[in-house]
N, C-alpha and C positions, 0 to 999 in steps of 0.2 A: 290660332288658325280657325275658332269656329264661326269669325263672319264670312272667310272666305267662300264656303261653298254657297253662303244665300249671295253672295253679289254675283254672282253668273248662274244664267239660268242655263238647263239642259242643251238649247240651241247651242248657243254661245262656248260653251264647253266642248261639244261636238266641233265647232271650226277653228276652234286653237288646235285642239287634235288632229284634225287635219290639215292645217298648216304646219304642226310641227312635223307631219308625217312627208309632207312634199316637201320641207328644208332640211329636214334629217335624213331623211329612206327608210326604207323597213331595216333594212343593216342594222342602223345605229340609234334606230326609235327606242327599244326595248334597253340598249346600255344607257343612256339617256334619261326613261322613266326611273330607271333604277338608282342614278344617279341621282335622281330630284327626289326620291320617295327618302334616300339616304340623308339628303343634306335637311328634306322636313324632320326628319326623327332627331336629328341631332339639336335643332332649333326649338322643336316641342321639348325636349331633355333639356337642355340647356335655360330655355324660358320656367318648365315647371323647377327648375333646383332655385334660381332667383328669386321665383312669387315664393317658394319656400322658406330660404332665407330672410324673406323683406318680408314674410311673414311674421317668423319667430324673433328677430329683430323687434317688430313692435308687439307682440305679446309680452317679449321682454320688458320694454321700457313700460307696461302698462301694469305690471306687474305691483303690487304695493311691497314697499323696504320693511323687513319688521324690525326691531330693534334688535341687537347679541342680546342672548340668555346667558344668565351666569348659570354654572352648572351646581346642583343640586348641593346643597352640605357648602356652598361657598359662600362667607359674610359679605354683603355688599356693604359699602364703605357708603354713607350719605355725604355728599360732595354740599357746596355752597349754595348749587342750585335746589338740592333736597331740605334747605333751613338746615344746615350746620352752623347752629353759631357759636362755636368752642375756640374756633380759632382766632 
Protein backbone atom coordinates (compact mmCIF):
# COMPACT_ATOMS: atom_id res chain seq x y z
CA UNK A 1 0.00 0.00 0.00
CA UNK A 2 2.69 2.67 0.08
CA UNK A 3 2.29 3.78 -3.64
CA UNK A 4 -1.13 4.25 -3.06
CA UNK A 5 -1.24 7.58 -1.26
CA UNK A 6 1.27 9.18 -4.05
CA UNK A 7 -1.12 8.28 -6.97
CA UNK A 8 -4.03 10.68 -5.61
CA UNK A 9 -3.30 13.84 -4.79
CA UNK A 10 -5.08 15.77 -1.93
CA UNK A 11 -7.74 17.16 -4.55
CA UNK A 12 -8.62 13.93 -5.65
CA UNK A 13 -8.83 12.31 -2.25
CA UNK A 14 -11.07 15.10 -1.07
CA UNK A 15 -13.95 14.02 -4.08
CA UNK A 16 -13.95 10.37 -3.51
CA UNK A 17 -14.79 11.40 0.02
CA UNK A 18 -17.23 13.16 -1.10
CA UNK A 19 -18.76 11.00 -3.32
CA UNK A 20 -18.71 8.43 -1.05
CA UNK A 21 -20.47 10.68 1.35
CA UNK A 22 -23.42 11.56 -1.15
CA UNK A 23 -23.71 7.50 -1.96
CA UNK A 24 -23.44 6.42 1.41
CA UNK A 25 -24.86 9.41 3.98
CA UNK A 26 -23.45 10.26 7.07
CA UNK A 27 -25.45 7.05 8.72
CA UNK A 28 -23.33 4.66 7.18
CA UNK A 29 -20.03 6.80 5.99
CA UNK A 30 -18.29 6.05 9.36
CA UNK A 31 -19.50 1.99 9.43
CA UNK A 32 -18.19 2.02 6.05
CA UNK A 33 -14.62 3.71 6.65
CA UNK A 34 -14.26 1.36 9.36
CA UNK A 35 -15.14 -1.40 7.40
CA UNK A 36 -12.41 -0.46 4.71
CA UNK A 37 -9.58 0.55 7.37
CA UNK A 38 -10.61 -3.29 8.69
CA UNK A 39 -10.23 -5.15 5.38
CA UNK A 40 -6.53 -2.80 4.73
CA UNK A 41 -5.27 -4.19 8.11
CA UNK A 42 -5.99 -7.44 7.26
CA UNK A 43 -4.38 -7.32 3.73
CA UNK A 44 -1.24 -5.27 5.03
CA UNK A 45 -0.99 -8.61 7.71
CA UNK A 46 -1.80 -11.01 5.38
CA UNK A 47 0.77 -9.42 2.51
CA UNK A 48 3.72 -8.77 5.44
CA UNK A 49 3.36 -12.87 6.77
CA UNK A 50 3.94 -13.83 2.86
CA UNK A 51 7.11 -11.25 1.95
CA UNK A 52 8.06 -12.96 5.37
CA UNK A 53 7.71 -16.33 4.30
CA UNK A 54 9.00 -15.92 0.69
CA UNK A 55 11.68 -14.28 2.52
CA UNK A 56 12.93 -16.97 4.70
CA UNK A 57 12.14 -19.36 1.93
CA UNK A 58 15.07 -18.15 0.03
CA UNK A 59 17.45 -17.31 2.84
CA UNK A 60 16.97 -20.84 3.15
CA UNK A 61 17.89 -22.16 -0.09
CA UNK A 62 20.77 -19.59 -0.13
CA UNK A 63 22.02 -21.01 2.83
CA UNK A 64 25.47 -23.18 2.27
CA UNK A 65 24.96 -27.47 3.28
CA UNK A 66 27.76 -28.27 5.54
CA UNK A 67 28.82 -31.73 5.51
CA UNK A 68 27.44 -34.30 9.16
CA UNK A 69 30.30 -34.04 11.75
CA UNK A 70 31.08 -37.31 13.12
CA UNK A 71 31.07 -36.78 16.85
CA UNK A 72 34.17 -36.48 18.81
CA UNK A 73 36.09 -40.02 19.99
CA UNK A 74 34.35 -41.67 16.84
CA UNK A 75 36.78 -43.57 13.92
CA UNK A 76 35.95 -42.53 10.72
CA UNK A 77 36.16 -45.39 8.42
CA UNK A 78 38.11 -44.04 4.93
CA UNK A 79 35.67 -45.39 2.19
CA UNK A 80 37.04 -46.03 -1.55
CA UNK A 81 36.68 -42.37 -2.21
CA UNK A 82 39.31 -41.51 0.66
CA UNK A 83 42.16 -44.21 -1.27
CA UNK A 84 41.18 -47.36 0.60
CA UNK A 85 42.85 -49.74 -1.19
CA UNK A 86 42.67 -52.89 1.15
CA UNK A 87 39.68 -54.04 -0.27
Amino acid sequence: MQGFHQALSIPEIVIVLAVALILLGPERMPEMVRAAGKLLRELRLASNTVMRELGDAIEEDHRPIEPPQASPGTPVEPGPERGNTDA
